[in-house]
C-alpha positions as a Python dict, from the first residue, in 0.01 Angstrom:
ca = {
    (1, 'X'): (0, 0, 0),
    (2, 'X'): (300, -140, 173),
    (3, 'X'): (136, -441, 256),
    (4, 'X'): (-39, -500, -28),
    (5, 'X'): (72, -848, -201),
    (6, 'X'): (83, -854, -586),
    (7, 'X'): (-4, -1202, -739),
    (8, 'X'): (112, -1371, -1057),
    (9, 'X'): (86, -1629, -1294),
    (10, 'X'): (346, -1749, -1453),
    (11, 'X'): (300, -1863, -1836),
    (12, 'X'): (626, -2092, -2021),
    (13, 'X'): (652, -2381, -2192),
    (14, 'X'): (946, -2522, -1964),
    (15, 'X'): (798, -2677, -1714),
    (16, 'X'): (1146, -2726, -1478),
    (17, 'X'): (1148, -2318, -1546),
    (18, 'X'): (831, -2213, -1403),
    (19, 'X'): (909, -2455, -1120),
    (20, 'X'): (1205, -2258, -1039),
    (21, 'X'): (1067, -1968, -1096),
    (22, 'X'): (751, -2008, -916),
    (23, 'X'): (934, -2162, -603),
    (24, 'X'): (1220, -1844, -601),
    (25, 'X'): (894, -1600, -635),
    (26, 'X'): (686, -1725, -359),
    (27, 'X'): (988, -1685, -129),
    (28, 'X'): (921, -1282, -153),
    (29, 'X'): (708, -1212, 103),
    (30, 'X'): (520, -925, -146),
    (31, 'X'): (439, -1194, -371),
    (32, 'X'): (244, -1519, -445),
    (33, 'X'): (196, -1718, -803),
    (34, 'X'): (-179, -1807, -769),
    (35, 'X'): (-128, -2033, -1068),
    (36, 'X'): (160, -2148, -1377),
    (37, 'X'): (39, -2267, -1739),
    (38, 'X'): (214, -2379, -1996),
    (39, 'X'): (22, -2181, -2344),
    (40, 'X'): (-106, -1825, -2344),
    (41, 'X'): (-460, -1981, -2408),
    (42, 'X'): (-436, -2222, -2085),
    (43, 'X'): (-364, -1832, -1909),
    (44, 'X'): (-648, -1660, -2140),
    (45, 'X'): (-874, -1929, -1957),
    (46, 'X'): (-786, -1878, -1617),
}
């Protein structure tokens, strides 16, 4: 799958972190944050 893109989402309680993060990962063209949160149980309910 060569093509194939591999989403994420991104779970930390530092909010300028997952910014970062999320901005330097959706620069790879293989992969895309689909959403960030802030607790494990905000992420358990996505």
């Amino acid at each position: 799958m060569p093509n194939s893109i591999t989403r994420l989402l991104l779970v930390d309680d530092h909010a300028m972190l997952v910014e970062v993060l999320r901005d330097r990962l959706n620069e790879e063209p293989h992969l895309e944050v689909v959403a960030t949160c802030t607790t494990g149980k905000a992420a358990l309910e996505k």
